[in-house]
DRENDO-1510 file (C-alpha; in Angstrom, 1 decimal, always signed):
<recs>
REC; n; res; u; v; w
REC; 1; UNK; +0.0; +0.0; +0.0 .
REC; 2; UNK; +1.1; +3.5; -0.6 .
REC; 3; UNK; +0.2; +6.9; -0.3 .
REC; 4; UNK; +1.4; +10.3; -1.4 .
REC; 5; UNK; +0.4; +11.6; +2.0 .
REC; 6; UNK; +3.2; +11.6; +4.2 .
REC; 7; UNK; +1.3; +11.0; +6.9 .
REC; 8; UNK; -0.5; +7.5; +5.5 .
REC; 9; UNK; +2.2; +5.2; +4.7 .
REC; 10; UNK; +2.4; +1.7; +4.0 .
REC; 11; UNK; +3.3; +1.2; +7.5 .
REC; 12; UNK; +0.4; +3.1; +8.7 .
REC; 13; UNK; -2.0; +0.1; +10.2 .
REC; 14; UNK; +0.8; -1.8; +11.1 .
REC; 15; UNK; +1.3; -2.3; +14.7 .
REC; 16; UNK; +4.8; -1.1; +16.3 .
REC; 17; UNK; +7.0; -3.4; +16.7 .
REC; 18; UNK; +5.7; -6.8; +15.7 .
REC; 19; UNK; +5.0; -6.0; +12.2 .
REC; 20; UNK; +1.5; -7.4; +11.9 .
REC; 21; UNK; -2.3; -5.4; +12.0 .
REC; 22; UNK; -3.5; -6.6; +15.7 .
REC; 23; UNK; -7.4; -8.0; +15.7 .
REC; 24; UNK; -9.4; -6.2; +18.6 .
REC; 25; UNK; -12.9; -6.9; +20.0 .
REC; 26; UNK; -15.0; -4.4; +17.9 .
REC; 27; UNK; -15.1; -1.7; +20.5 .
REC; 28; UNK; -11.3; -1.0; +20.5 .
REC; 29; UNK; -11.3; -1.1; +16.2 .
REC; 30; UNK; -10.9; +1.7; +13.8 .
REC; 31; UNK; -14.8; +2.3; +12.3 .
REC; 32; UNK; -15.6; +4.4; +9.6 .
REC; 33; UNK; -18.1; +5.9; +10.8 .
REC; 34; UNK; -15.8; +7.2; +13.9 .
REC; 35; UNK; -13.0; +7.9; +11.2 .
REC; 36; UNK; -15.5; +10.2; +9.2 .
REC; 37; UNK; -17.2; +11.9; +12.6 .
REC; 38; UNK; -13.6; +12.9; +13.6 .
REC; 39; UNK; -12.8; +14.1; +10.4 .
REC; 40; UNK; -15.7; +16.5; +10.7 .
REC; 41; UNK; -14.6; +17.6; +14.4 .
REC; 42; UNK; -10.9; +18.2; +13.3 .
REC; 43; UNK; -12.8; +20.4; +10.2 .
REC; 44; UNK; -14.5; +22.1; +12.8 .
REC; 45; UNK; -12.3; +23.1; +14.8 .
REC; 46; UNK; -10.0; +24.2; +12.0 .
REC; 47; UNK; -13.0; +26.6; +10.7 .
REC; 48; UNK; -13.0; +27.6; +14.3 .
REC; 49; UNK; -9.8; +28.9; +14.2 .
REC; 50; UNK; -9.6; +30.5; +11.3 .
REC; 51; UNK; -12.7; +32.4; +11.4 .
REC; 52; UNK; -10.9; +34.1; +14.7 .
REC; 53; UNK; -7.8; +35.0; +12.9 .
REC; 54; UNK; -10.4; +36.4; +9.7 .
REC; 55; UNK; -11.8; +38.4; +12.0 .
REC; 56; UNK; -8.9; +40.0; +13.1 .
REC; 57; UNK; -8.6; +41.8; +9.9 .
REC; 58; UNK; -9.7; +45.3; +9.8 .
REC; 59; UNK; -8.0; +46.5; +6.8 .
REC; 60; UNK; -4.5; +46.8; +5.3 .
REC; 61; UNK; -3.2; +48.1; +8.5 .
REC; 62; UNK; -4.0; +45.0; +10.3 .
REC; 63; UNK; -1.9; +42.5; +8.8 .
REC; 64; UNK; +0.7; +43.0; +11.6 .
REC; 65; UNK; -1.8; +42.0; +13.9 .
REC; 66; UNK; -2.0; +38.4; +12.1 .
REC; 67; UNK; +1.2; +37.5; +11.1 .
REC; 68; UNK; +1.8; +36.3; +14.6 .
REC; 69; UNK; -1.2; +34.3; +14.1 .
REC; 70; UNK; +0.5; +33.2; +10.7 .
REC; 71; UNK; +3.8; +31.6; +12.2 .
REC; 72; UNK; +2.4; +30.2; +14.8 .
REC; 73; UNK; +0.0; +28.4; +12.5 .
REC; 74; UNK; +2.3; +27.4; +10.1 .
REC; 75; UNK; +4.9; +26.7; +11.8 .
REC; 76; UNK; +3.2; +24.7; +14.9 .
REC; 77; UNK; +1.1; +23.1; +12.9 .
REC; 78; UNK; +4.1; +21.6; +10.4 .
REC; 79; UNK; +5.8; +20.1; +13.6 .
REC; 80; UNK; +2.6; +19.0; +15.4 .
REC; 81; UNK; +2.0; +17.7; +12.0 .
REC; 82; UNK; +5.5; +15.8; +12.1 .
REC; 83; UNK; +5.1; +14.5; +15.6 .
REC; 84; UNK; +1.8; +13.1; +14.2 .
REC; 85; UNK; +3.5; +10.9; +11.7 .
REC; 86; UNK; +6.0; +9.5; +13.8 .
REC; 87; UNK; +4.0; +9.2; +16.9 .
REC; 88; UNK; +0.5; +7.6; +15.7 .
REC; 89; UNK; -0.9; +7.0; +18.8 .
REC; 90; UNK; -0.5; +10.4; +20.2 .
REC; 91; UNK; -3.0; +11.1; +17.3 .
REC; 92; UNK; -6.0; +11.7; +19.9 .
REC; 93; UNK; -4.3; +14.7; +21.6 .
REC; 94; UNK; -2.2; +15.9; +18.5 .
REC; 95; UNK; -4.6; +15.6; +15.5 .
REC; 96; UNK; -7.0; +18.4; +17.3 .
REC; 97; UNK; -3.7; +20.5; +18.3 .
REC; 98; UNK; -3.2; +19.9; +14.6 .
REC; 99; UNK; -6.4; +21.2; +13.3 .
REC; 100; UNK; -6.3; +24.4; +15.8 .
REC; 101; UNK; -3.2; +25.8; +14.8 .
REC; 102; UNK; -3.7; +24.7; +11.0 .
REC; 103; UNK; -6.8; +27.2; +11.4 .
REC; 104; UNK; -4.8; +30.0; +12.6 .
REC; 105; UNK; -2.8; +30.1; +9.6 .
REC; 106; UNK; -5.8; +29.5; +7.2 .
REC; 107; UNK; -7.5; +32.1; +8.6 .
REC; 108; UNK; -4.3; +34.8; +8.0 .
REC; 109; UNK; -3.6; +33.4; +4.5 .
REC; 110; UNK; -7.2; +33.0; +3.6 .
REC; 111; UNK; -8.1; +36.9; +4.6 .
REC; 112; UNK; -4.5; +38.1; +2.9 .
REC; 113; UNK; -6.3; +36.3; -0.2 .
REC; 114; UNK; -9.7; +37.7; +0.1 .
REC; 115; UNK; -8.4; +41.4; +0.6 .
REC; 116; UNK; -7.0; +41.4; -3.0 .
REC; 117; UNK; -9.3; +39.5; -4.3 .
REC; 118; UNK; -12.8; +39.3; -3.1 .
REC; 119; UNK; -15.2; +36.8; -2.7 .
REC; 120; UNK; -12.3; +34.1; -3.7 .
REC; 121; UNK; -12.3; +32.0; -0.2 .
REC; 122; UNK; -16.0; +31.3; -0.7 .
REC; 123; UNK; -15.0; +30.3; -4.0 .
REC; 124; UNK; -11.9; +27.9; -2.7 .
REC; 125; UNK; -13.9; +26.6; -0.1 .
REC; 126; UNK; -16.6; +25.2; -2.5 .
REC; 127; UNK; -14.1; +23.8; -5.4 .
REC; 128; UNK; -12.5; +22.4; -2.3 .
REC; 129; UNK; -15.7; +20.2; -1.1 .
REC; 130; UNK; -16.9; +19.4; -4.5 .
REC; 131; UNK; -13.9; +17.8; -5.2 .
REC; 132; UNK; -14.1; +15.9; -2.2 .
REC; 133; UNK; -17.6; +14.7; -2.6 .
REC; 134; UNK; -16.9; +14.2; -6.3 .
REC; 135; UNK; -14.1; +11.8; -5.8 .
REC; 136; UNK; -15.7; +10.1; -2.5 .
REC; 137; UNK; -18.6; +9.0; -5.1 .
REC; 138; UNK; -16.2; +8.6; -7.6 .
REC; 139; UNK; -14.7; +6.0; -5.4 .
REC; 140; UNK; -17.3; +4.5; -3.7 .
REC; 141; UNK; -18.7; +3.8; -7.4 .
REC; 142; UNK; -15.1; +2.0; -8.4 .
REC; 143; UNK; -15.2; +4.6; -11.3 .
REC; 144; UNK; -12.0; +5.5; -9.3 .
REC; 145; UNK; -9.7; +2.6; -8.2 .
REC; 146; UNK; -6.4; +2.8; -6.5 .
REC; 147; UNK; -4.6; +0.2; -8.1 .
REC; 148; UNK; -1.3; -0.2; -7.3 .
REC; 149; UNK; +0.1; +1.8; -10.8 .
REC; 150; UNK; -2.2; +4.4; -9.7 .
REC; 151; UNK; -1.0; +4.5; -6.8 .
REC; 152; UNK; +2.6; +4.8; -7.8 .
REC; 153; UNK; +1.9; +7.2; -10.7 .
REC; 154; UNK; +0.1; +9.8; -7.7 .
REC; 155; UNK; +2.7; +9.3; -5.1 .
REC; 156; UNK; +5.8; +10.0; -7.7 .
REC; 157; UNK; +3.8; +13.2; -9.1 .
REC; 158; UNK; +3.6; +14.3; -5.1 .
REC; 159; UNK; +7.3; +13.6; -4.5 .
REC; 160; UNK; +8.4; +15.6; -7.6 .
REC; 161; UNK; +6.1; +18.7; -6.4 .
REC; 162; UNK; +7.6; +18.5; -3.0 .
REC; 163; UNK; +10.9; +18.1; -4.2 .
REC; 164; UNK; +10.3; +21.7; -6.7 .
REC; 165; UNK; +8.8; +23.4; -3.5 .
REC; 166; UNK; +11.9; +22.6; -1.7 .
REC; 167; UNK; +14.4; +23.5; -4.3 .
REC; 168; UNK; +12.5; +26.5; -5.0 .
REC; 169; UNK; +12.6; +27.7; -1.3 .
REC; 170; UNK; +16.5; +26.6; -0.8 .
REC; 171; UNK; +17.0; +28.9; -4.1 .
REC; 172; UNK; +14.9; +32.0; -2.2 .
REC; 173; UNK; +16.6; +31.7; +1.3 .
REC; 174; UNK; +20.0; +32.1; -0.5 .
REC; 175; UNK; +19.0; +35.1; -2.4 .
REC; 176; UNK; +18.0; +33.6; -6.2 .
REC; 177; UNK; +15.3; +34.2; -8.1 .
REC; 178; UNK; +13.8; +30.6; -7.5 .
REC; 179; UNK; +11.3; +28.7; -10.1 .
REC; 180; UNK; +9.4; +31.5; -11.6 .
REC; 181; UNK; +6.6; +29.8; -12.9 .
REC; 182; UNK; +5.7; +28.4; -9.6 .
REC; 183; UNK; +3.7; +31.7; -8.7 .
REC; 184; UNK; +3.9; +33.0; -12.0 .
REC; 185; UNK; +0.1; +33.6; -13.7 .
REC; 186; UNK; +1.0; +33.5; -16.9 .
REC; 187; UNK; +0.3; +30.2; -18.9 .
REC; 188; UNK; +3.3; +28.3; -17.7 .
REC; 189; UNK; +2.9; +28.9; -13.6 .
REC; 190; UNK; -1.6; +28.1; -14.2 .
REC; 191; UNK; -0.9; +25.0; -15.7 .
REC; 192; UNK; +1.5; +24.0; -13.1 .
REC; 193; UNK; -1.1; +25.1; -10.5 .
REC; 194; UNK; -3.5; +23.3; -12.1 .
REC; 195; UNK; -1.6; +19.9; -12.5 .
REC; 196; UNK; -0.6; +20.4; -8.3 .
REC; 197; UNK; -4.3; +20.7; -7.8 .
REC; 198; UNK; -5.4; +17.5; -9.9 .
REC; 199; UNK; -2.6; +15.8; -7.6 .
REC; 200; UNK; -3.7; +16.8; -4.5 .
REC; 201; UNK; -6.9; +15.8; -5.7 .
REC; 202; UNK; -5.7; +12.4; -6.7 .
REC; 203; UNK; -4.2; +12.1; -3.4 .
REC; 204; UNK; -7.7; +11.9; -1.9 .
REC; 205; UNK; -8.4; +8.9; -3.5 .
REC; 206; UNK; -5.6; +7.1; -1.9 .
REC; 207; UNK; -6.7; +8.5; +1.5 .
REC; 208; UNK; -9.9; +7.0; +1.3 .
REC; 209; UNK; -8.0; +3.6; +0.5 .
REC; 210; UNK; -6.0; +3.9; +3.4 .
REC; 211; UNK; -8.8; +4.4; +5.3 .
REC; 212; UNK; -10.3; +1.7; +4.3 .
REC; 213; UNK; -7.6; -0.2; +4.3 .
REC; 214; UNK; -7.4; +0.2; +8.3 .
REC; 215; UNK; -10.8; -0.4; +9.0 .
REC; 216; UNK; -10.8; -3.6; +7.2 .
REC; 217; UNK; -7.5; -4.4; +8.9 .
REC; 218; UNK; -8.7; -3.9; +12.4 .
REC; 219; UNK; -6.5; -1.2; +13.3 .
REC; 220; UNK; -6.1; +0.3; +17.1 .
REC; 221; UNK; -9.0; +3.0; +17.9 .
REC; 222; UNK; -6.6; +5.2; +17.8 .
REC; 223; UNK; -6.0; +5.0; +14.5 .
REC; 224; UNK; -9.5; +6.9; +13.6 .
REC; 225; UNK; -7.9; +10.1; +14.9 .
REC; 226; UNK; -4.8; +9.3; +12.6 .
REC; 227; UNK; -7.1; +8.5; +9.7 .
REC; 228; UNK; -8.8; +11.6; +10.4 .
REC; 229; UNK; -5.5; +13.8; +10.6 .
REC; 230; UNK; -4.2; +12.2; +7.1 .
REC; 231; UNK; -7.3; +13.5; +5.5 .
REC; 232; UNK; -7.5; +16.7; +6.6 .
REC; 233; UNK; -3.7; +17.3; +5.6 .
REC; 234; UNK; -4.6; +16.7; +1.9 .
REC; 235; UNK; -7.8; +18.9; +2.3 .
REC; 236; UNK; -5.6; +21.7; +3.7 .
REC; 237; UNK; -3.3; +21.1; +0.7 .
REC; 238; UNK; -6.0; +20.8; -1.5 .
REC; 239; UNK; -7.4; +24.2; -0.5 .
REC; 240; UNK; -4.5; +26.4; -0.3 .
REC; 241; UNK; -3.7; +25.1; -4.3 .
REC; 242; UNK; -6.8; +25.7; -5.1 .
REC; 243; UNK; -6.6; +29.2; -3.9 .
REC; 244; UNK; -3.5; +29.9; -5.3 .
REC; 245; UNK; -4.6; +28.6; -8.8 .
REC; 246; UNK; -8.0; +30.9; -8.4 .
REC; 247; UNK; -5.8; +33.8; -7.7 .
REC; 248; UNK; -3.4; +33.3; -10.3 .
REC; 249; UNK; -6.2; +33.2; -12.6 .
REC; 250; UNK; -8.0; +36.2; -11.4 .
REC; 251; UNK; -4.6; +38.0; -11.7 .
REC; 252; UNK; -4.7; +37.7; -15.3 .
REC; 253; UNK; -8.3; +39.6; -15.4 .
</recs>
């Protein structure tokens, strides 16, 4: 099994240390049903969040006041986010810690967005759920499947857009130009927004796999929290591409 989400691996619904999915007595099992009702709380108390740091924002002058908001966000949300991965059963106490701070930093970029161009976020946060219900039916139909050279094809498409972020920010921090067409809104830098947001799309499809994958499996209770955080990583990633592309796009107007 892979996945281009860091955060679902092939390892995922493997127990530590011996290797092999443990069978529990059906109270102490990952359910879907509690997967997808903790995927709505951690989406809820993202929202929560970021509606705080939106209303914050009182004009231009205000962006001081948020960018404090902003880091501590990003940044704590990118190590709670690592802690996450390597310490799944902490996923209870971390995956909400997770979808708190990811909030704070939505809510700053989100407003930065709307302020140039308005009514935008609405527009993000729409494309973002339609894509997720589309692809959910999509899957549940098996019009979707997430065959093993699927799989591989989405997961080396990931790696190579992580790997051009990366390079891109290493070229920044040491004063170069970095990849221009990476926030560029000419042709080039749309279509490259566009393929990163069919990825991240994509990447939903294997989440639901994993998922399943657990539940089927018998993974630890636990592991519904976990489930839940993996998810709403890609939605995150989902939204913030898909606001990016919609203001490259608007840009050109």
């Amino acid at each position: 099994m892979r996945s281009g989400n860091p955060a679902l691996n092939k390892n995922t619904f493997l127990d530590v240390g011996s290797g092999q999915v443990v069978s529990r007595d059906a109270s102490q099992v990952m359910t879907l049903s509690g997967t997808v009702n903790k995927t709505g709380l951690l989406l809820l108390m993202c929202v929560a969040t970021a509606v705080y740091t939106w209303n914050l924002y009182t004009g231009p002058e205000s962006m001081g006041v948020l960018m404090p908001y902003l880091l501590v966000g990003g940044i704590g949300g990118f190590i709670v986010a690592i802690v996450t991965v390597f310490k799944k059963q902490w996923a209870p106490i971390t995956a909400p810690l997770y979808a708190l701070l990811e909030g704070l930093f939505l809510g700053g970029i989100s407003v930065y967005f709307e302020s140039m161009f308005p009514g935008i976020v609405m527009q993000a946060v729409m494309l973002t759920l339609g894509v997720l219900a589309a692809l959910l039916m999509a899957y549940k139909s098996g019009l979707i499947k997430a065959t093993e050279n699927f799989k591989l094809g989405v997961v080396a498409a990931t790696g190579g857009i992580a790997l051009l972020y990366l390079i891109n920010i290493g070229m920044r921090m040491f004063g170069f130009e970095g990849m221009g067409f990476i926030h560029d809104s000419g042709a080039m830098g749309i279509a490259f927004s566009l393929f990163v947001v069919v990825i991240a799309a994509l990447n939903l499809v294997l989440d639901f796999d994993f998922i399943e994958s657990g539940v089927e499996a018998g993974a630890p209770k636990y592991m519904e929290w976990y489930g839940a955080f993996g998810l709403v990583v890609t939605l995150i990633w989902l939204y913030l591409e898909i606001l990016r592309l919609l203001a490259k796009l608007q840009s050109r107007d």
